[in-house]
N, C-alpha and C positions, 0 to 999 in steps of 0.2 A: 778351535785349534788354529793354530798362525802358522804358514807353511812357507816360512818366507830362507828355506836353503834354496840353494839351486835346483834345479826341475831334478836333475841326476845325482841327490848326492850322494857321496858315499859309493858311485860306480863309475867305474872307466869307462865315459860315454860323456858326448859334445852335444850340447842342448843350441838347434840350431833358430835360432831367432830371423825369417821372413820380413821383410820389410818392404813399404812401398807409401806413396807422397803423391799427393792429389794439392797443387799449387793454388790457392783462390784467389790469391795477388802477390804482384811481385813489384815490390819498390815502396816509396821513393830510392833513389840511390845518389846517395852524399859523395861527389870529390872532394870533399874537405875531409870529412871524419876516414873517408875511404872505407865503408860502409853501406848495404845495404837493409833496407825490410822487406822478410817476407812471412807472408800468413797463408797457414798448410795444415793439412789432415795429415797427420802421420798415424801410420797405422803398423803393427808388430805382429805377428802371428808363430805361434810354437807351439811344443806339445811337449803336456806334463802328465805322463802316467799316473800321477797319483789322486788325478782328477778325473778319472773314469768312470759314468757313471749309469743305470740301467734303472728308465722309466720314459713313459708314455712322453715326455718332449726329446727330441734329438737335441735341439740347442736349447739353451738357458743362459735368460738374459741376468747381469748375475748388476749391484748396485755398486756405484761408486766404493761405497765404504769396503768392499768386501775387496779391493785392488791393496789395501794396505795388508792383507789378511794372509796375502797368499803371492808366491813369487812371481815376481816381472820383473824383464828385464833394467838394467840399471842404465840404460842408454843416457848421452849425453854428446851436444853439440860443440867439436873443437874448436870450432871459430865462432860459435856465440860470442858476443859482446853481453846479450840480454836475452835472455829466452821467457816468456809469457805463458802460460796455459789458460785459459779463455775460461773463466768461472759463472759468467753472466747468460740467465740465472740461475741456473744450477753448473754443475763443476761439465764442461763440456768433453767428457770422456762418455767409452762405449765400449763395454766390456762384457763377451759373452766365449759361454761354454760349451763345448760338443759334445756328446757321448762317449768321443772315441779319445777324450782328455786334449783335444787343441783348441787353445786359445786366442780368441783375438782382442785386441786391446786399441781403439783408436781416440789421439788426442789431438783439438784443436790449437794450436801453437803459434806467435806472430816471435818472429828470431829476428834479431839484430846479432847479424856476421859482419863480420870482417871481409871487404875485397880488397886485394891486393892491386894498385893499381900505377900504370907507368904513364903518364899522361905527354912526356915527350912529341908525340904525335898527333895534339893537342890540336887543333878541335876534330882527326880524321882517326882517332885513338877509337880502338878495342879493347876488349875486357872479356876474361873471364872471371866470376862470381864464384869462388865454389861456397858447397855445404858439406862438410865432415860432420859423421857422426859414428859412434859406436860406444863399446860397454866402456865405462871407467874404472873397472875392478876386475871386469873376469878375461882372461888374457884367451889365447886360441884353443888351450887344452880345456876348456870348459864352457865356453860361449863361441860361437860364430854365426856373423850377420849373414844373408846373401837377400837377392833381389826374388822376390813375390812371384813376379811375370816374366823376368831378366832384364836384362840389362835396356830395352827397346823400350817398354812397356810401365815400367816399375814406377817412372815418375811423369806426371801429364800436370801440364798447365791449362786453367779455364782458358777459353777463348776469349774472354772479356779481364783476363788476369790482368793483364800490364797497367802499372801505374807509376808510366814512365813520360817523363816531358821531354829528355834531352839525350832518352836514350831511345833505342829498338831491341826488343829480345827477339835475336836471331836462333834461339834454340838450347837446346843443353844436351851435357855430355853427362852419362854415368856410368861408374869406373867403382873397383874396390881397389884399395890398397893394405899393407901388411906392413905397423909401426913396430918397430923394438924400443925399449927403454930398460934400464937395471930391474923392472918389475916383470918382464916378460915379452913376450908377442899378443899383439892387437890386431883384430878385424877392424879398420874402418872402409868405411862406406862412402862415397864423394858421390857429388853431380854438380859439375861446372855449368854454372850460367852464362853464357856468351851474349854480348852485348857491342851495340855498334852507336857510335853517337852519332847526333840524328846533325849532319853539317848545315845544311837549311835553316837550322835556327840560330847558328852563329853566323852567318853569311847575312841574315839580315839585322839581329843586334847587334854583333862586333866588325863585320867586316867595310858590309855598308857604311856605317855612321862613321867609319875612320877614313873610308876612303875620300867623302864626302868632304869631313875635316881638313883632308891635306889641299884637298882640290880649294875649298873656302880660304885656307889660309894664303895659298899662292895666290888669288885676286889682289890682293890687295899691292901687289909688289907691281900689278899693271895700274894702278890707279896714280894720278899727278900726286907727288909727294905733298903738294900745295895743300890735298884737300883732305884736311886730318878728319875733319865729321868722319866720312864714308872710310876712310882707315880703319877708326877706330870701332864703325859699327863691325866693320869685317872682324876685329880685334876681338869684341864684346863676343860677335856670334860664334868664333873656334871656342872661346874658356866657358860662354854657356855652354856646348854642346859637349866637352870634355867633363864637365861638371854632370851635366843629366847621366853622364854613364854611370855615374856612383851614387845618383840616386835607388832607395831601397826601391823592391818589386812591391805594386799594389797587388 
């Protein structure tokens, strides 16, 4: 039997779907595409009466296949670009049953979002990163997200998460919001990634090599106009040194 209506159908009740994001890396993060990557355990927990059930285990670990079989939530990431679920080598989901009909449902997931980003302030520039997610089909009168642990708690990054060169993760924000469209009202779900660019590493590729350049270029304007060699090496050394800056990264 496929039990794939909503947890409540058929009665005036909001089936509330728990949610909470254990972070195992965060980035790279693209200023070009103004995008990041992140790879996360999401994990969803509710409760469906019509899976109640009485014998000697409290939980039941239930199989992959059996998640097509029976309702779960329709979740979906707003600012995905790309969303992944981790197959290898078997489908890296974890889905198990209570007694008392609540479910939990956790998948492995590496997301390519979208950051919004204003780089004006470029290289002393800030950043938040967010993550949207929530249902794509059931509006407030019959799905709503909330936070697992609340709002403190709900999303943790490993300590060894970052895999970040040019940036620092200063922290994150988690927040809900409440969208309207001609289809209804939405729960979603946010947690802003905050991020600071790390200035030390442009201080010593862009700032130093330019300042060095200006400085190189003005020697030569004290050198005797007579003695073109030592001009010209001055000359040679600013355009190679302009030129290595557009060399690709080994």
């Amino acid at each position: 039997m496929t039990l794939c209506f909503s947890t409540f159908f058929g009665l005036d009740a909001v089936t509330e779907v728990k949610t909470d994001i254990y972070v195992t890396s965060f980035g790279p993060v693209s200023d070009t595409d103004m995008e990041y990557t992140i790879d996360v355990f999401f994990r969803q927990t509710w409760h469906d009466e019509r899976l109640k059930f009485d014998g000697p285990m409290k939980i039941l670990p239930l199989n992959n296949l059996l998640a097509s079989k029976i309702w779960t939530p329709d979740t979906f990431f707003h600012n995905g670009k790309k969303s992944v679920a981790h197959n290898m080598t078997t489908p890296n989901k974890l889905l198990r049953l209570v007694d008392n009909g609540t479910l939990l449902y956790t998948m492995r997931l590496t997301i390519h979002a979208e950051c919004p980003m204003h780089l004006e302030d470029f290289p002393m520039d800030v950043h938040a990163c967010p993550l949207k997610f929530g249902s794509y089909a059931y509006t407030t009168a019959e799905v709503v997200y909330s936070w697992t642990l609340g709002k403190n708690k709900s999303v943790e990054v490993a300590q060894d998460g970052s895999r970040l060169n040019q940036y620092d993760l200063l922290g994150h924000v988690v927040g809900t919001e409440i969208i309207r469209s001609s289809t209804g009202e939405y729960v979603v779900m946010t947690t802003h990634f905050h991020l600071k660019r790390k200035i030390g590493y442009f201080v010593i590729q862009t700032y130093l090599p330019c300042i060095m350049t200006v400085i190189l270029s003005q020697v030569s304007f004290w050198l005797n106009r007579e003695s073109v060699p030592a001009r010209t090496v001055f000359g040679e050394c600013c355009f190679m040194e302009n030129k290595g800056e557009n060399f690709p990264k080994s």
